[in-house]
C-alpha positions, 0 to 999 in steps of 0.5 A, a space after each residue: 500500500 502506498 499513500 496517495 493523498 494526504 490531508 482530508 477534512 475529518 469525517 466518519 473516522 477509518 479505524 486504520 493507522 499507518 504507523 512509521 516510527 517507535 509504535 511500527 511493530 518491531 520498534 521500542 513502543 509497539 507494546 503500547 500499541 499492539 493491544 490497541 490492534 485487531 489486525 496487521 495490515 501490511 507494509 505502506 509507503 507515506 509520501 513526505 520525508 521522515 527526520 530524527 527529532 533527536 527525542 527517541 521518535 521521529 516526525 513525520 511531515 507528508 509535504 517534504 522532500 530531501 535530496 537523498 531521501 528515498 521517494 516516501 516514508 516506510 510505514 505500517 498500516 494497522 486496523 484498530 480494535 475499538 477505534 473510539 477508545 483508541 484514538 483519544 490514547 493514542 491522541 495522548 501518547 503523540 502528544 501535542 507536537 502531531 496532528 493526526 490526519 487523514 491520508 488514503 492508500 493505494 487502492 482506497 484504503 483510507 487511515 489516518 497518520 501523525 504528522 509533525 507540526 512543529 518545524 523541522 529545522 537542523 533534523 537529520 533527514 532519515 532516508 531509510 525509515 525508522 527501524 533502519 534507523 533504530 536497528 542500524 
């Protein structure tokens, strides 16, 4: 699945998550996560850039690009088990520095995703995702 649009005005919510840094499965917060999940619904691709915050988590920002940066942003796409009690936790565990936002995938399937807010201004761009960057 690769993203194909990014912002959309909310609505009904989708009970789907794409994930690309700490709560990816495999990554140091998916415990947080992996409770909140009914099912693992595959490798995405997020158009944008991902930076190194320099906090243990990155930001996400879907209009950026970098010279070097591969084209997108290596994320996960989860379906939630009970979406209106996950989203205020989740809201609260990204905290006030995201906005989650609606974004659809390759043949229609649309999720919501966090993006970074605040300016990214001396991050380190990470070209390869997140886990190559917290496994490398």
């Amino acid at each position: 699945m690769h993203a194909v649009s990014s912002r959309t005005s909310p609505g009904a919510l989708p009970d789907r998550l794409a994930v690309y840094g700490t709560l990816m499965r495999g990554a140091a917060a998916w415990h947080f996560l992996a409770p909140l999940v009914a099912a693992h619904e595959g490798e995405c691709t997020l158009p944008g850039a991902l930076y190194d915050t320099g906090r243990g988590y990155p930001a996400y920002r879907p209009g950026d690009s970098r010279p070097g940066c591969a084209p997108g942003v290596p994320a996960q796409c989860v379906r939630l088990r009970d979406p209106d009690s996950a989203w205020p936790e989740l809201d609260r565990y990204e905290g006030p520095g995201y906005e989650r936002t609606r974004t659809t995938l390759h043949g229609g399937v649309e999720c919501w995703v966090y993006v970074w807010i605040r300016p990214v201004d001396g991050m380190p761009a990470l070209p390869h995702g997140w886990l190559a960057h917290a496994h490398g």
